[in-house]
C-alpha positions in Angstrom: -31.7 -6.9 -11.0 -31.8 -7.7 -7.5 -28.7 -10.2 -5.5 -30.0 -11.7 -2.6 -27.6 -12.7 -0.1 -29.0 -14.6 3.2 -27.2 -16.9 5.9 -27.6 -18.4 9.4 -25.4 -18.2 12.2 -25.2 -18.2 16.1 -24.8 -14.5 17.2 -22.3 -14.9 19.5 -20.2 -17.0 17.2 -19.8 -13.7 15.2 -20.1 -11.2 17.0 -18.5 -8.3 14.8 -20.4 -9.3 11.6 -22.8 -6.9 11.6 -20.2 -4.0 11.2 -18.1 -6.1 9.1 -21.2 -6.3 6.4 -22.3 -2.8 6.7 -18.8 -1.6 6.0 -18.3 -4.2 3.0 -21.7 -2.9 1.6 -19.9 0.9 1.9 -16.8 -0.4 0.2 -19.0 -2.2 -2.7 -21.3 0.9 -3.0 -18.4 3.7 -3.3 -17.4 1.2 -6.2 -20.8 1.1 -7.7 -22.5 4.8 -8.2 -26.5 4.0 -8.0 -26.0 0.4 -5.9 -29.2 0.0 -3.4 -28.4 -2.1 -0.6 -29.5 -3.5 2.6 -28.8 -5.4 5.2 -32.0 -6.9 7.4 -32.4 -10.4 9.5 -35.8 -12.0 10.7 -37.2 -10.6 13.8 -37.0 -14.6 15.4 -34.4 -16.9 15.8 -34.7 -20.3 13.9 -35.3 -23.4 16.0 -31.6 -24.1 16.8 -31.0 -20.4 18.0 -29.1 -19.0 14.5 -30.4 -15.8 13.2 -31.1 -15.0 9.6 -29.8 -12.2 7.6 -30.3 -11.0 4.6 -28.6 -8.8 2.1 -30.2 -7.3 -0.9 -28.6 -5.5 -3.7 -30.2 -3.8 -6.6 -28.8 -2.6 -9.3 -28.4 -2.8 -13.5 -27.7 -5.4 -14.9 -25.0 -4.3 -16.9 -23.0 -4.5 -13.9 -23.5 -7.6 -12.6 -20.4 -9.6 -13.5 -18.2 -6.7 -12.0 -20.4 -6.6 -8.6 -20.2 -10.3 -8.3 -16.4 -9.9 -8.6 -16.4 -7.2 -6.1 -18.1 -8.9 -3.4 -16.4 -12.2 -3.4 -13.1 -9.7 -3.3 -14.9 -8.1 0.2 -16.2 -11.7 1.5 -12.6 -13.1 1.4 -11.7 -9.9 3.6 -14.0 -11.2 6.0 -12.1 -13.8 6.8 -14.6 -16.6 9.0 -18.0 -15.7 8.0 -21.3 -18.2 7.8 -21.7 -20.0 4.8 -23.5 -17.5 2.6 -26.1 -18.3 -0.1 -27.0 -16.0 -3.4 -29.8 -15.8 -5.4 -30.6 -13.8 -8.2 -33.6 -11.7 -9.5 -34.5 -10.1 -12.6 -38.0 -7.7 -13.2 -40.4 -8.8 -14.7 
């Protein structure tokens, strides 16, 4: 299964997201032997300035429930973050 994770926000809004996210995808990974992840953003702005990122997870689906739970545990650490929307793939 593959979570993807993507948002929109004005860089200097948030300045410290980007090590926020890379240490809550180390936190979720040390709780989740064999998690993929990654962390990427278009190489353009949108037309209002905001970036785009992306986080992707991949993992089995077996754990899905328990990884969902884990990373709304880490979001709320965040504290103020962009609004942050999921989707969810399966292979086919």
């Amino acid at each position: 299964m593959q979570l993807f994770v993507y948002y929109k926000f004005i860089p200097k809004d948030f300045p410290h997201l980007h090590a926020a996210i890379i240490q809550m995808q180390l936190n979720i990974s040390n709780h989740f032997p064999g998690l993929i992840y990654r962390l990427s953003k278009r190489p353009t702005l949108d037309d209002q300035g905001r970036e785009t990122w992306m986080e992707q997870y991949d993992f089995v689906h077996e754990i899905f429930d328990l990884l969902m739970l884990k990373l709304s545990e880490e979001v709320a650490k965040l504290g103020s973050i962009p609004h942050r929307a999921n989707e969810v793939f399966i292979d086919h």
